[in-house]
C-alpha positions in Angstrom: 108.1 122.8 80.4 107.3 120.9 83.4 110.9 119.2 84.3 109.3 117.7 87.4 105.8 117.0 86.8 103.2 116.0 89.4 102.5 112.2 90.3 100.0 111.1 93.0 102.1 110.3 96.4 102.6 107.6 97.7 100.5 108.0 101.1 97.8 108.4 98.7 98.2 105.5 96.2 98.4 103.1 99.5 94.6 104.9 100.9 93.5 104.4 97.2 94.7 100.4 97.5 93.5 100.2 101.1 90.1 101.4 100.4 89.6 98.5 97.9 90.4 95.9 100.1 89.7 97.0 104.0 87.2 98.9 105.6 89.2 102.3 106.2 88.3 104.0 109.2 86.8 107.6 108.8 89.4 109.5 110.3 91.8 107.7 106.8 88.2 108.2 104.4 88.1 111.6 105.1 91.8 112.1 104.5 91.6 109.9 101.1 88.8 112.3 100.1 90.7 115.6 100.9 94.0 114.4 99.0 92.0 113.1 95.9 90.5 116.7 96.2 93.7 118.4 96.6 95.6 116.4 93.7 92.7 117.5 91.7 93.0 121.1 92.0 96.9 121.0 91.9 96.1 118.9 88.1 93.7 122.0 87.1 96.3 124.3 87.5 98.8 121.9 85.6 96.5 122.0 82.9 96.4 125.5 82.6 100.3 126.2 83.4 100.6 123.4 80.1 100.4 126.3 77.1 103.1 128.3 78.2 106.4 127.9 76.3 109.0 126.0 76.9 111.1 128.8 78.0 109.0 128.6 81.6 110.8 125.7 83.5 107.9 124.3 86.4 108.5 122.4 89.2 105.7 120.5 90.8 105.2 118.7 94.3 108.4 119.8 96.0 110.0 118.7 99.8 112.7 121.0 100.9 114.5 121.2 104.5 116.4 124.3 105.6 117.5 124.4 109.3 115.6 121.3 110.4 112.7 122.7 109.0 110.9 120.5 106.1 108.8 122.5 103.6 106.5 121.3 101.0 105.9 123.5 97.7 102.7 122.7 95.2 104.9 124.5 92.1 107.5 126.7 91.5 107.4 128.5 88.0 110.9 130.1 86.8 111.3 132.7 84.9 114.5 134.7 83.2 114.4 137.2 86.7 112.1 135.7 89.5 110.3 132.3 91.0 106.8 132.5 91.2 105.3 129.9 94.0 102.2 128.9 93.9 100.4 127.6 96.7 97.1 125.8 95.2 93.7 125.3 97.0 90.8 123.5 96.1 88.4 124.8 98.7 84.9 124.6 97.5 81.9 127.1 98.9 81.9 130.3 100.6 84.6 131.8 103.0 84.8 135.0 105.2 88.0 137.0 106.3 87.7 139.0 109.8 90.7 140.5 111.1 92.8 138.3 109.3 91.1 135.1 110.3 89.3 133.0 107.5 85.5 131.2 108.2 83.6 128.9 106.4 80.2 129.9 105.8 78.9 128.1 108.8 81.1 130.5 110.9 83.8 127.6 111.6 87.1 128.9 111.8 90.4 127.5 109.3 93.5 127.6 108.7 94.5 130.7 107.6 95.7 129.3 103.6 97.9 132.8 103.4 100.2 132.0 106.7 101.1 128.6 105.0 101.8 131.0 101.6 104.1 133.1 103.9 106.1 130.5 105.7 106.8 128.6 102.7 108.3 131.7 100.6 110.1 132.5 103.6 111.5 129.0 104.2 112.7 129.0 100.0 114.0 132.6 100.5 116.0 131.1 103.5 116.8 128.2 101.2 118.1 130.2 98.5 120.1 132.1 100.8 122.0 129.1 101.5 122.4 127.9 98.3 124.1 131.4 96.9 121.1 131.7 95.1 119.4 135.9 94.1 116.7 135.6 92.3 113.4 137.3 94.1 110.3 134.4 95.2 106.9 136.1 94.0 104.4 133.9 96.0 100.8 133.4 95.0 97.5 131.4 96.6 95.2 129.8 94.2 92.2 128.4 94.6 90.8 126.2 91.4 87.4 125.4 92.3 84.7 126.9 90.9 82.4 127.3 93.4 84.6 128.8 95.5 84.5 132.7 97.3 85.8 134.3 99.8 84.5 137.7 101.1 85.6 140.5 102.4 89.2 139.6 100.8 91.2 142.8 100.3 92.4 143.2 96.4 96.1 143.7 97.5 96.3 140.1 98.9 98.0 137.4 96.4 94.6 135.7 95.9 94.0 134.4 92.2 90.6 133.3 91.9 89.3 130.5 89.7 87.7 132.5 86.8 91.4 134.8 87.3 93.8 131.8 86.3 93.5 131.4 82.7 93.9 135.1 82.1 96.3 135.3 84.6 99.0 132.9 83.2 97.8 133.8 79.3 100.0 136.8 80.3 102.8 134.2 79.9 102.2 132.6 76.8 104.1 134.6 74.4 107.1 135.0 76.8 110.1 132.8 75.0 112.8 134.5 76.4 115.2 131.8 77.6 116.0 130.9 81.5 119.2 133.3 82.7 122.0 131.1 84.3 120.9 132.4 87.7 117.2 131.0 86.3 119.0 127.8 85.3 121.5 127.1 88.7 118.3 127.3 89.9 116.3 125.1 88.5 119.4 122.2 88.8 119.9 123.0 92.4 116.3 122.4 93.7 116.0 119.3 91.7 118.4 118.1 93.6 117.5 119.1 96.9 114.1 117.7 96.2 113.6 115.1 99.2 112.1 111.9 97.5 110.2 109.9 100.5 107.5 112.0 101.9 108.1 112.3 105.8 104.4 112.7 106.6 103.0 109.1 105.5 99.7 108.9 107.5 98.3 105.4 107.0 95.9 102.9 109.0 97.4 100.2 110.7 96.6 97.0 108.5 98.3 93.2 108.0 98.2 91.4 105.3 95.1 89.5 106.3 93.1 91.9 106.8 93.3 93.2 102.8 91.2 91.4 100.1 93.0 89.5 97.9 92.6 90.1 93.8 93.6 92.1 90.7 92.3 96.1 90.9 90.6 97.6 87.7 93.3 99.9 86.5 90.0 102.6 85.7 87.7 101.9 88.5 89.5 99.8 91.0 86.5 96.8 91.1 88.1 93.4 91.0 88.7 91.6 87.7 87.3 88.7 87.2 89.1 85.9 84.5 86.6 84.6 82.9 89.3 82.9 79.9 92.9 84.5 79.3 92.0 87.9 80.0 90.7 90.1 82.5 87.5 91.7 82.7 86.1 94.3 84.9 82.9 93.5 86.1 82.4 97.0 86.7 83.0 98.9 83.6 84.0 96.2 81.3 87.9 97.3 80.5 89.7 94.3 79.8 93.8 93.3 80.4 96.0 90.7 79.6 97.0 88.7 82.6 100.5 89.5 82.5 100.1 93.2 83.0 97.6 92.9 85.4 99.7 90.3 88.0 102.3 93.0 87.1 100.5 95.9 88.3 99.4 94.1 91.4 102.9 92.9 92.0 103.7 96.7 92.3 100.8 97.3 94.3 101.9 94.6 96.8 105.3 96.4 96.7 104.0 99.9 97.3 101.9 98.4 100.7 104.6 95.8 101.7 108.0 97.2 100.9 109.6 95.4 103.2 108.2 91.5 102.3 109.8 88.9 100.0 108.3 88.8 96.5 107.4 85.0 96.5 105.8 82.7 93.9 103.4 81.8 96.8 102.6 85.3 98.2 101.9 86.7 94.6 99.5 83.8 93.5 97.6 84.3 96.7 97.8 87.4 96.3 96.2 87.8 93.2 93.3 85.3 93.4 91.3 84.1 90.5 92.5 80.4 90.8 95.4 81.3 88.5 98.1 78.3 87.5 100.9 79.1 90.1 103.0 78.4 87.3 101.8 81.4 85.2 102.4 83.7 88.0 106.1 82.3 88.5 107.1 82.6 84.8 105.4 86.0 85.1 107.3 86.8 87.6 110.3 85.5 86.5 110.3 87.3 83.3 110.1 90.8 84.8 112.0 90.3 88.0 115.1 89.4 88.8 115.2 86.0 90.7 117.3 85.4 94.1 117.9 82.0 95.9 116.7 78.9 95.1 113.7 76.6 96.1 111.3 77.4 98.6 113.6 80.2 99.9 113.6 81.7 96.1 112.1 85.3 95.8 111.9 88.4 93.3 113.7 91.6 93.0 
């Protein structure tokens, strides 16, 4: 049972809006493209970890600090005796290991994926330490793309390869015996140590004129276009009502602007498309709470 499932970040739902309305800079292209790849391969696994009973309690996408130190987890599957951590990769092509060092196959030298695997378990043994808590942390690196190898990988390292994963967590599917209390303090206590806000939001500098205005496809992310009372994606024709898209556009003006009013004004600009200002306010005002009055009015 997955008690914290996985959600995109935020750092990467803001490059996903930015990239529909700026021109992103490589250096922030590049690192869209790596997260999207990396959310990806985290999802595979998800599916895969999905059949097992609901005995197994998973935790996904975790920030921890111990001793001024923070620590980010991919999943942590609990069992009735021992934590399993996964550390999940979705490196594509071929890879070399000499001497402990890791190469692409173009003889470029990366970060070694196993030394981040080792520094995390440590960190959660350290954590659990604090917390009073014994259970032993079995820690694993998987790599979920297909066309991935690495050679000259000795078998004792905790490697699970992509064609390894479904047989390696079918081992799990018949296992119902419930979570011990040690398994279940467990499970409570990092939930709540889970640190919400990510610390290591990485984003281009950008104002607000600088981003297009308009509603995003919810499936493709063109702009809609209103052609009568509903929207329509140019792109690959999936249609909204108006309400829900302002609505999700409202939230997307949230996630980028936090920190600015939610106005009548800045929403109908906002959302283009010559819509009556009036059918944005009593959009607004029926799924928002309204503050002030007049001009100085805004949305909570």
């Amino acid at each position: 049972m997955f008690l914290k499932p996985r959600f995109p970040s935020r750092e990467l739902l803001c490059l996903r809006s930015l990239a529909s309305r700026m021109e992103l800079p490589l250096k922030y292209r590049q690192q869209l493209t790596n997260m999207e790849k990396g959310l990806n391969g985290e999802m595979h696994f998800d599916s895969q970890l999905q059949g097992l009973p609901d005995e197994a309690a998973i935790l996904c996408d975790l920030l921890f600090e111990i001793n001024n130190t923070y620590f980010q987890i991919d999943t942590l599957l609990f069992s009735p005796e021992v934590v399993r951590l996964f550390e999940v990769k979705n490196y594509e092509g071929d890879f070399v290991i000499e001497n402990e060092a890791w190469y692409s196959a173009a003889g470029y030298e990366i970060k070694n994926p196993l030394l981040q695997l080792q520094r995390n378990q440590s960190l959660l043994r350290q954590l659990f330490q604090k917390h009073h808590i014994s259970l032993p942390v079995q820690s694993f690196l998987i790599f979920t793309h297909p066309n991935f190898y690495v050679y000259q990988a000795s078998p004792d390292l905790p490697i699970i390869f992509p064609h390894q994963i479904e047989p390696y967590v079918s081992q799990w599917k018949h296992d119902t015996v419930p979570l011990s209390d040690e398994s279940s303090r467990a499970v409570e206590k990092l939930q709540a140590l889970h640190i919400e806000t990510s610390l290591f939001r990485q984003l281009p500098p950008f104002t607000r004129k600088l981003l297009q205005n308009g509603i995003r496809c919810r499936s493709c992310s063109a702009f809609l276009k209103l052609p009568q009372r509903t929207l329509v994606c140019p792109a690959c024709g999936v249609t909204e009502s108006l309400e829900k898209g302002v609505i999700r556009n409202t939230e997307e003006w949230k996630l980028l602007f936090p920190e600015a009013p939610l106005t009548t004004r800045g929403m109908h600009e906002w959302c283009g498309l010559n819509i009556d200002k009036k059918r944005i306010k009593r959009i607004l005002s029926k799924n928002y709470n309204r503050s002030g009055y007049g001009r100085r009015s805004f949305f909570q």
